[in-house]
C-alpha positions as CSV (number, residue, x, y, z in Angstrom):
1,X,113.9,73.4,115.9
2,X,111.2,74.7,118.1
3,X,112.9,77.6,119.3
4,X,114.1,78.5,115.9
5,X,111.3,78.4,114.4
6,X,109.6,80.2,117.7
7,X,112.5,83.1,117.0
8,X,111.9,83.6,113.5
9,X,108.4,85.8,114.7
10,X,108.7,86.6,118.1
11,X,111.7,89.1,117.7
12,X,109.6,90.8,115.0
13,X,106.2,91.3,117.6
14,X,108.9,92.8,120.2
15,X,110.3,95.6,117.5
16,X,108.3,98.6,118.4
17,X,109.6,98.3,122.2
18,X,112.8,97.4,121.3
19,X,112.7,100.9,119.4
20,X,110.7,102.5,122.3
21,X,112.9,101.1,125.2
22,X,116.2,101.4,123.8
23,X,115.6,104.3,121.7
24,X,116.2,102.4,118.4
25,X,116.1,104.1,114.4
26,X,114.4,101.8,111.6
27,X,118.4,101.0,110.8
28,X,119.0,99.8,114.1
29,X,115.9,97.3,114.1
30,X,117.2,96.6,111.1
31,X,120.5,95.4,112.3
32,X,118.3,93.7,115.0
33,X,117.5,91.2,112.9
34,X,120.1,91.0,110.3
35,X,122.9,90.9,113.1
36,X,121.5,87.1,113.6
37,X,120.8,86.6,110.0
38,X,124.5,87.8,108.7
39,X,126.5,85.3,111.2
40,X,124.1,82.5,111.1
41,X,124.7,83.0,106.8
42,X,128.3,83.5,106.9
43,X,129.0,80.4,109.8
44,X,126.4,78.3,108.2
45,X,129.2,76.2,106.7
46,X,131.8,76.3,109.0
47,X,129.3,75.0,112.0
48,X,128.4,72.1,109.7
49,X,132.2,71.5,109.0
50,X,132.9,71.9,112.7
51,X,130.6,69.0,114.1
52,X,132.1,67.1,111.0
53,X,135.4,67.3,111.9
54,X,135.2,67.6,115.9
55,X,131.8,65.9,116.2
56,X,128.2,66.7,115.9
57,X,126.9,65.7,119.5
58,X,130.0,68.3,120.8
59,X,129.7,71.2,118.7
60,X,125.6,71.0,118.2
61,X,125.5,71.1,122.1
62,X,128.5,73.6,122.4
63,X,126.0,76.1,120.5
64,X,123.1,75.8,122.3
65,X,125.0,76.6,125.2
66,X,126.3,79.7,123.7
67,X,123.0,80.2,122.1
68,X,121.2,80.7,125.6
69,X,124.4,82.2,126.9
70,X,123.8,84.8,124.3
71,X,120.3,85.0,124.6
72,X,120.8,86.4,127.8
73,X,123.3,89.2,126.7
74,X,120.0,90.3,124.6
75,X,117.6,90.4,127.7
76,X,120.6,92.1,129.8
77,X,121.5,95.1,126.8
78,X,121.2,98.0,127.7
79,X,121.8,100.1,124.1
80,X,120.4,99.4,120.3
81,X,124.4,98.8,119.9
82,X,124.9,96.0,122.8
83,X,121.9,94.5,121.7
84,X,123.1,93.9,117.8
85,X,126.3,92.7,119.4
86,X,124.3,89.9,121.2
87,X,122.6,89.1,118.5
88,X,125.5,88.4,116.4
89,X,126.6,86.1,119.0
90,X,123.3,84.3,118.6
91,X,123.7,83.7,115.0
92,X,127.0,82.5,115.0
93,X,125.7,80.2,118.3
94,X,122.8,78.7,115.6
95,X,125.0,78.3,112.8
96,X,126.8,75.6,115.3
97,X,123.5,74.0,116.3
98,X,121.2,73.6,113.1
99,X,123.8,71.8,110.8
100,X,124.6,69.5,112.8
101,X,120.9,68.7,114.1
102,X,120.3,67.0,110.7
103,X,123.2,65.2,110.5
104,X,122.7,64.0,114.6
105,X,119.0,62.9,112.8
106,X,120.4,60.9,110.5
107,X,122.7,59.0,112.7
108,X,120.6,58.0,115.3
109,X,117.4,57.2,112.8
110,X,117.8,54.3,110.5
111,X,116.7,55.2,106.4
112,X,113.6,53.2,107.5
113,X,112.5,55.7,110.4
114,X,114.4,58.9,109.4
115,X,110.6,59.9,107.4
116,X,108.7,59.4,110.5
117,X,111.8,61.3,112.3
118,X,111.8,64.2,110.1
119,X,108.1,64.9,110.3
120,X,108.5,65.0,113.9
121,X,110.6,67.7,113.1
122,X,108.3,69.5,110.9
123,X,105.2,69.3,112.8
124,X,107.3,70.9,115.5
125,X,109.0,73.8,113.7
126,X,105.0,74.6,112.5
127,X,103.9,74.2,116.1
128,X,106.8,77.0,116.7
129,X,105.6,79.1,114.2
130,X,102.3,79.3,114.9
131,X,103.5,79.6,119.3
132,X,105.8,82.2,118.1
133,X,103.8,85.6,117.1
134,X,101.0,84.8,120.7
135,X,103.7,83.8,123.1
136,X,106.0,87.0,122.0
137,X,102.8,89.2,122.1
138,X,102.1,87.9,125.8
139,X,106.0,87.8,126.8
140,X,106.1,91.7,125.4
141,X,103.2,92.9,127.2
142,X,103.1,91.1,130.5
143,X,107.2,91.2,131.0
144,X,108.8,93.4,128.7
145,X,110.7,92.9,125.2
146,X,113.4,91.2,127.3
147,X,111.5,88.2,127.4
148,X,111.4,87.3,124.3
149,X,114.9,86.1,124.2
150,X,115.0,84.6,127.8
151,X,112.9,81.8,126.1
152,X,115.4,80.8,125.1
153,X,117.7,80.0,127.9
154,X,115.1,77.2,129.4
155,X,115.1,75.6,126.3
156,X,118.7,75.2,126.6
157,X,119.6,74.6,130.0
158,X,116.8,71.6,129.0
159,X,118.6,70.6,126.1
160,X,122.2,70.0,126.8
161,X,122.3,67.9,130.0
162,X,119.4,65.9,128.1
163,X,122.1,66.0,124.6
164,X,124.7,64.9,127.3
165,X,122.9,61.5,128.4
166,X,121.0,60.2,124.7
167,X,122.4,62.1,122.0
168,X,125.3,59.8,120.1
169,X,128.6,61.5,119.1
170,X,129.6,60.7,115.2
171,X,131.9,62.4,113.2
172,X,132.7,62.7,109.2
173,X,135.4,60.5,108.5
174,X,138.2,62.2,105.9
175,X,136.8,65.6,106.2
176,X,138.8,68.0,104.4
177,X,140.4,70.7,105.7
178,X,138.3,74.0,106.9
179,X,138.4,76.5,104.7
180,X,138.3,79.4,106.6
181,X,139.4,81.3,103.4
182,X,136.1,81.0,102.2
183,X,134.4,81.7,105.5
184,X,136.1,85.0,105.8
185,X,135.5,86.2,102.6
186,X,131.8,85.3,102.6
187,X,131.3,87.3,105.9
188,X,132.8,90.8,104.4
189,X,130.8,90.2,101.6
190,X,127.4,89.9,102.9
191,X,128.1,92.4,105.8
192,X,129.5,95.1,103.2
193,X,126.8,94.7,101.4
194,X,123.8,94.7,103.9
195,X,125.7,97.8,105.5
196,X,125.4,99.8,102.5
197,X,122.2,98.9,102.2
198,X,121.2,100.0,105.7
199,X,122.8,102.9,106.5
200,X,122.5,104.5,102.9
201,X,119.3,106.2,103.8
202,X,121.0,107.6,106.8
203,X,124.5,108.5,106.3
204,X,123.6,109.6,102.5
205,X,124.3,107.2,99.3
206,X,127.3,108.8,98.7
207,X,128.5,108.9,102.0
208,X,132.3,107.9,101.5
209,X,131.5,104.9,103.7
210,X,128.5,103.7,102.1
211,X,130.5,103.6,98.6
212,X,133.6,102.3,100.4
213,X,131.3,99.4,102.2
214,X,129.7,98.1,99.5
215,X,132.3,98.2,96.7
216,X,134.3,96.0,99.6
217,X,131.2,93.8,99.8
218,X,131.0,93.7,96.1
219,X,135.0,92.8,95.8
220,X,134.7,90.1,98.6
221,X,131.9,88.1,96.8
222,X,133.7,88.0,93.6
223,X,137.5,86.9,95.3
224,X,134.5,84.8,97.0
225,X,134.0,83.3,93.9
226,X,136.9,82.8,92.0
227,X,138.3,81.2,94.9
228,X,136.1,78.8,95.8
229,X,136.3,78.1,92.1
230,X,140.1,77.2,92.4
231,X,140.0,75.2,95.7
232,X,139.8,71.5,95.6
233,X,137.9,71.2,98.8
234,X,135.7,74.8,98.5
235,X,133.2,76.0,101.6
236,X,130.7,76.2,99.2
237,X,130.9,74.8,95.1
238,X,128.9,77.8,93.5
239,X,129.8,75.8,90.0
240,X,126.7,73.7,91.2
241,X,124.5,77.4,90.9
242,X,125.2,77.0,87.1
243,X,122.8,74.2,86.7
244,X,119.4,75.4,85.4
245,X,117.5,73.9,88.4
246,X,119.7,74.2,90.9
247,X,119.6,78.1,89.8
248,X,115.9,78.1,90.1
249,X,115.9,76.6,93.1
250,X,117.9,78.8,95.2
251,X,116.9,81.8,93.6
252,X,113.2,80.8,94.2
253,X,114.4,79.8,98.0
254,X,116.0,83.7,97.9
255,X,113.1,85.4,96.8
256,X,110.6,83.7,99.2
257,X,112.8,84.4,101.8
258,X,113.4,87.8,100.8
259,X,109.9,89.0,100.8
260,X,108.7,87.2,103.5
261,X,111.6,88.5,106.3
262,X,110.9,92.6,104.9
263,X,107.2,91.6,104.8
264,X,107.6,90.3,108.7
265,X,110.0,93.4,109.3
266,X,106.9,95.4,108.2
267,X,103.6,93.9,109.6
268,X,104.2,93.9,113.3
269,X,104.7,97.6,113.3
270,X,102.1,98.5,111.0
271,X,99.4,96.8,113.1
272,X,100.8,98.6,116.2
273,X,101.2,101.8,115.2
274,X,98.9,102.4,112.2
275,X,96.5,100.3,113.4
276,X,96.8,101.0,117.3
277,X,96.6,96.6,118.0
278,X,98.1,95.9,121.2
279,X,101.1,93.5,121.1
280,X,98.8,90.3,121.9
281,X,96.4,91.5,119.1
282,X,99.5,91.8,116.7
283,X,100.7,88.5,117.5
284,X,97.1,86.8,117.3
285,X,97.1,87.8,113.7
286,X,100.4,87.1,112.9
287,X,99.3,82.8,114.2
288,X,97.5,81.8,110.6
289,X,101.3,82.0,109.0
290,X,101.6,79.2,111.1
291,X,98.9,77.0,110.8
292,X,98.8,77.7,106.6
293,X,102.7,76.2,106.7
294,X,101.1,73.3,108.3
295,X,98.3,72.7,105.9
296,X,100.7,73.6,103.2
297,X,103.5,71.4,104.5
298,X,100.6,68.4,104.5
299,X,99.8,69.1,100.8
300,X,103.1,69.7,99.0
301,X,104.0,66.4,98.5
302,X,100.7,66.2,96.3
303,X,101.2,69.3,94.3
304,X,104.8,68.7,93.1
305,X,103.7,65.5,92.0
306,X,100.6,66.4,90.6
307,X,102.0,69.8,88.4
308,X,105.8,69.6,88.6
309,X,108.2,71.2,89.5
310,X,107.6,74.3,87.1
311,X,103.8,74.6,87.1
312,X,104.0,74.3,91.2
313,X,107.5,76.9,91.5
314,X,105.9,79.1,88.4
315,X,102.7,79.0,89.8
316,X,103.2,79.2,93.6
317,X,105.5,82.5,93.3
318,X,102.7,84.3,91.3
319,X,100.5,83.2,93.8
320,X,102.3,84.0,96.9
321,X,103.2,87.6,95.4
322,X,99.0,88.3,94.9
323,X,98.8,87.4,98.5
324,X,101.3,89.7,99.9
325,X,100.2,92.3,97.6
326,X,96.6,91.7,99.7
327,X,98.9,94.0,102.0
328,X,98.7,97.1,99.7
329,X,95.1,97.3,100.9
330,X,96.2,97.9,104.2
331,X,94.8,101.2,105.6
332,X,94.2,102.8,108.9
333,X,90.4,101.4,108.4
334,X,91.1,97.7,106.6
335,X,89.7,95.5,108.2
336,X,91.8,92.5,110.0
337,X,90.4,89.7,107.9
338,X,92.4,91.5,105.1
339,X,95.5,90.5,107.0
340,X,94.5,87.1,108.3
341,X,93.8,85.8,104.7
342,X,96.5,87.2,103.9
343,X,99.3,85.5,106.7
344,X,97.2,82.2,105.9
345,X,97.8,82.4,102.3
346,X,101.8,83.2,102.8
347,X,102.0,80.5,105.1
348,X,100.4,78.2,103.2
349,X,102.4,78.9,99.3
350,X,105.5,79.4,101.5
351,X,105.2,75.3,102.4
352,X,103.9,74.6,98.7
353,X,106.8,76.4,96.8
354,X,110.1,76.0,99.0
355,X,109.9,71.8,99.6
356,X,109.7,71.6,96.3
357,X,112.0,74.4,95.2
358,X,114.8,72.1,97.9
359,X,113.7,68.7,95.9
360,X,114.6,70.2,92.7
361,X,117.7,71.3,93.9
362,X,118.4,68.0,95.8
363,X,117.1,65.5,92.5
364,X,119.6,67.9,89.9
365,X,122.8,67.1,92.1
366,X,121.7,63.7,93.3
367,X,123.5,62.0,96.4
368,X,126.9,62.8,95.6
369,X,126.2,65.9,95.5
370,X,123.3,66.0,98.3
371,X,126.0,68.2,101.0
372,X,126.0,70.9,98.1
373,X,122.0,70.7,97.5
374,X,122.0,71.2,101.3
375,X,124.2,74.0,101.2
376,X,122.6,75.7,99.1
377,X,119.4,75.1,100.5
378,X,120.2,76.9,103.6
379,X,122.7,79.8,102.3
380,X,119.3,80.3,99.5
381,X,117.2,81.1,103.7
382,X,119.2,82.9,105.5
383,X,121.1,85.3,102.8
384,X,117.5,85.8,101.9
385,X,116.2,86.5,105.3
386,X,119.2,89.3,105.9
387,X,118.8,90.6,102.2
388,X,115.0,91.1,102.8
389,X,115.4,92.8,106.4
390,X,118.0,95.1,104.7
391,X,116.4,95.6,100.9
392,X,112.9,96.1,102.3
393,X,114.0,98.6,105.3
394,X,115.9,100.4,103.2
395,X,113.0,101.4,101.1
396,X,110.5,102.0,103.7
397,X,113.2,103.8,105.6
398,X,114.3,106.4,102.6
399,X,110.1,106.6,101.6
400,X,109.5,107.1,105.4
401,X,111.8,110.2,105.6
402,X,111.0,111.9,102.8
403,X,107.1,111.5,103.6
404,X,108.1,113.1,107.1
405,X,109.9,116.1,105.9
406,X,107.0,117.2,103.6
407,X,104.2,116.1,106.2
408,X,106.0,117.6,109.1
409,X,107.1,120.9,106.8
410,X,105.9,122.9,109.3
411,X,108.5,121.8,112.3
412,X,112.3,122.6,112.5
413,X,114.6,121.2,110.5
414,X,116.1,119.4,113.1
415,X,112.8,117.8,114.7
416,X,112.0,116.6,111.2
417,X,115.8,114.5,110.9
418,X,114.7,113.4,114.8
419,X,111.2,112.5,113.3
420,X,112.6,111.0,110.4
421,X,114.8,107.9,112.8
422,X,111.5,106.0,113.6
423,X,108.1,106.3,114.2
424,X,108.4,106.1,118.0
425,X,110.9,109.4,117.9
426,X,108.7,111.1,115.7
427,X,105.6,110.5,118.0
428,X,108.0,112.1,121.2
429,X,108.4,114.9,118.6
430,X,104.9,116.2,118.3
431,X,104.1,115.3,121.6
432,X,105.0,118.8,122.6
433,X,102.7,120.2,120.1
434,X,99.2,121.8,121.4
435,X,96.5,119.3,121.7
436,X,94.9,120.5,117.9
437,X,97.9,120.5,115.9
438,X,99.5,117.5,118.4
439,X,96.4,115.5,117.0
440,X,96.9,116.5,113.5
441,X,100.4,115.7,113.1
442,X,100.3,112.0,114.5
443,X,97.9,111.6,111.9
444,X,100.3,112.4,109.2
445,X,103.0,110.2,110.8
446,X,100.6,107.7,111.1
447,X,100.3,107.9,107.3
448,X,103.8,108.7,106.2
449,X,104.7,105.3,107.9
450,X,101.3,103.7,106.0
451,X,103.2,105.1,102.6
452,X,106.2,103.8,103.6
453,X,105.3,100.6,104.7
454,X,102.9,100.0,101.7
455,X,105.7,100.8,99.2
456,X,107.9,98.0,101.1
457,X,105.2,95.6,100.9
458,X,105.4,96.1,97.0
459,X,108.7,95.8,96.6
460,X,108.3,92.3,98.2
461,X,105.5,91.4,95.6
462,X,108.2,92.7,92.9
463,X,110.8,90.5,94.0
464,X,108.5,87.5,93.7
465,X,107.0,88.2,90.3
466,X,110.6,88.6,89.2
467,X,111.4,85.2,90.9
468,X,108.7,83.2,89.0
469,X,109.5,84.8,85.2
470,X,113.1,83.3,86.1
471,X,112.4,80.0,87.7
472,X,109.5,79.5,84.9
473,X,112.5,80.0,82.0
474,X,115.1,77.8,83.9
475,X,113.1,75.0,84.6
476,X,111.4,75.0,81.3
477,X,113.0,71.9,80.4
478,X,110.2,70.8,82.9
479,X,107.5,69.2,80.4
480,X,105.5,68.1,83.2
């Protein structure tokens, strides 16, 4: 849980020398991130029916082994293409270790310990959280991007001879049958979609494989549907997403998880090129998410019982969209406490809304249910976290370009399509300009990036105001 949580900030910091190193557009740091995201979403389910069916000790260990084994194929890659490759590995590594982590938690802890248990687990993905941004700023700067994924392998040459000797191996008895159907389908629908999504602003949004990729994407999910529908044993019963609460739930677990990936696609590279903060610095800023999800994680217990469910969903969207939209300050001169209120405050309301967003979920379906609620629970995270990566990039990408063409009118046609892949190639661009005009034009790259970015961090506040008018009107059977 460390190491996940540990992961989901320190690839971020590493981003602009990913893109230096290897030469990588804003769609391939895209695909960076959503590589992992897209596997770890689509084999979410079919890791948790593996260790089920062929035992949790086995296949949770099986993945960390492949997840370091991977890990290293990230450190070792030598192109933006090898290392999206590896990172696909990765996901489909974690979505064999986190299911069945749980369920290994609730075999070996007793109902009477399994609290206690579970907030050792807590208070150690927060420590990770708040480890993750300094330790990849330090890793980045003092060994290279490559470090931040040979973390990992420590961790899990650690972890498996130690699963080996004290973990328990348990299995679900009667499990039904895989349904690999379902698997399948879910995978070319989320990749088809996040595709289209990405490489629009490149390829054009009529590109014949752009239309052709997401129309598939689009097909997929609804044979998706109507499949899982029909199936006595489905991967995933989406008939429990017709439930007010359950509805509000996940879509309130979507939209958190939406705008905080694209805001944590952003942030790292605007304090490092915008505001010229070394990697340590970015990561040092990037720590209060961290320690807010730990006061906010102590607290929400308190606030769900004290306002309910739809004062504290209603009211903890709006809030956590005014502090992301803190970010639409952001200028070459803000000041840093700007952004360290703001990372507290998102950490904080990210703790407050999503436990109780997963209890409503969990009290609507009740236990017979509860492996649905889970579901749900973690398809609502990570479909969110590769939406967000892919939504949010998109729009800084497409704003991004066209702020290049008309700040950079003056170059070539061809340096301004160079200029337009990323920030780093449009810096090599105007390097060869004379000292005067080489000054002036990293300035406007500096603030077509500052546009760009600003108009992703809205789209991030959008997506949560939209959230909280949705999840207020579903749950407003919610008196309390």
């Amino acid at each position: 849980m460390f190491i996940s949580a540990v992961d989901m900030t320190v690839v971020n910091v590493a981003l602009p020398d990913i893109s230096e190193d290897l030469n990588a557009g804003v769609g391939e740091l895209q695909w960076v991130l959503d590589g992992f995201l897209v596997a770890l979403a689509g084999l979410l389910l079919v890791g948790s029916g593996l260790a089920d069916r062929f035992g949790r000790k086995r296949v949770f260990l099986s993945g960390m082994a492949a997840f370091g084994a991977a890990s290293v194929l990230c450190a070792l890659s030598p192109s933006p293409e090898a290392l999206i490759g590896a990172r696909v590995l990765m996901g489909a590594a974690a979505a064999c270790v986190l299911p069945p982590a749980l369920s290994l938690i609730a075999v070996m802890f007793p109902p009477e310990e399994r609290a206690q248990a579970l907030g050792v687990w807590a208070a150690v993905a927060g420590a990770g959280l708040v480890l993750g941004p300094v330790l990849g700023g330090v890793l980045v700067q003092e060994v290279g991007w490559e470090a931040v994924f040979l973390i990992n392998v420590p961790v899990a040459l650690v972890v498996v001879p130690a699963g080996l000797a004290v973990l328990p191996e348990s299995t679900r008895p009667g499990s039904p049958p895989l349904d690999l159907l379902g698997a399948s389908l879910s995978i070319v629908s989320l990749v088809g979609v996040v595709f289209a999504l990405i490489e629009g602003p490149d390829a054009g949004w009529t590109s014949p494989q752009v239309i052709a990729s997401g129309l598939i994407g689009l097909l997929a999910g609804v044979v998706f549907v109507r499949s899982e529908l029909r199936r006595r044993h489905p991967l995933f019963d989406v008939g429990v997403l017709g439930q007010p609460a359950v509805a509000a739930g996940a879509i309130t677990i979507l939209s958190v998880y939406i705008a905080f990936l694209g805001t944590m696609f952003l942030l790292p590279q605007y304090l490092q090129y915008v505001h010229d903060r070394s990697v340590v610095a970015t990561g040092l800023l990037l720590t209060p998410l961290g320690v807010g999800a730990a006061i906010g994680g102590r607290y929400n217990g308190r606030v769900f019982a004290a306002l309910g469910a739809r004062r504290t969903i209603g009211g903890g969207l709006l809030a956590l969209a005014a502090s992301t939209a803190l970010f639409l300050l952001l200028a070459r001169t803000t000041s840093v406490a700007v952004v360290l209120v703001a990372t507290a405050l998102i950490g904080t309301l990210i703790a407050l809304v999503v436990a109780p967003a997963t209890a409503v979920i969990m009290n609507d379906l009740g236990d017979d249910k509860a492996g649905d609620g889970g579901a749900v629970n973690q398809l609502a995270r990570q479909v969110g976290g590769a939406l967000g990566v892919a939504i949010v990039g998109t729009v800084f990408a497409g704003v991004y370009g066209n702020q290049i063409d008309e700040k950079l009118a003056r170059l070539s046609g061809s340096q301004r399509d160079r200029a337009a892949e990323s920030i780093e190639e449009a810096r090599d661009v105007v390097d060869v300009a004379s000292q005067p005009l080489r000054d002036q034009l990293i300035v406007r790259v500096d603030d077509a990036f500052d546009i760009a970015a600003r108009i992703g961090f809205g789209v991030c506040v959008g997506v949560l105001l939209l959230a909280a008018a949705v999840a207020v009107a579903a749950l407003a059977s919610d008196r309390s």
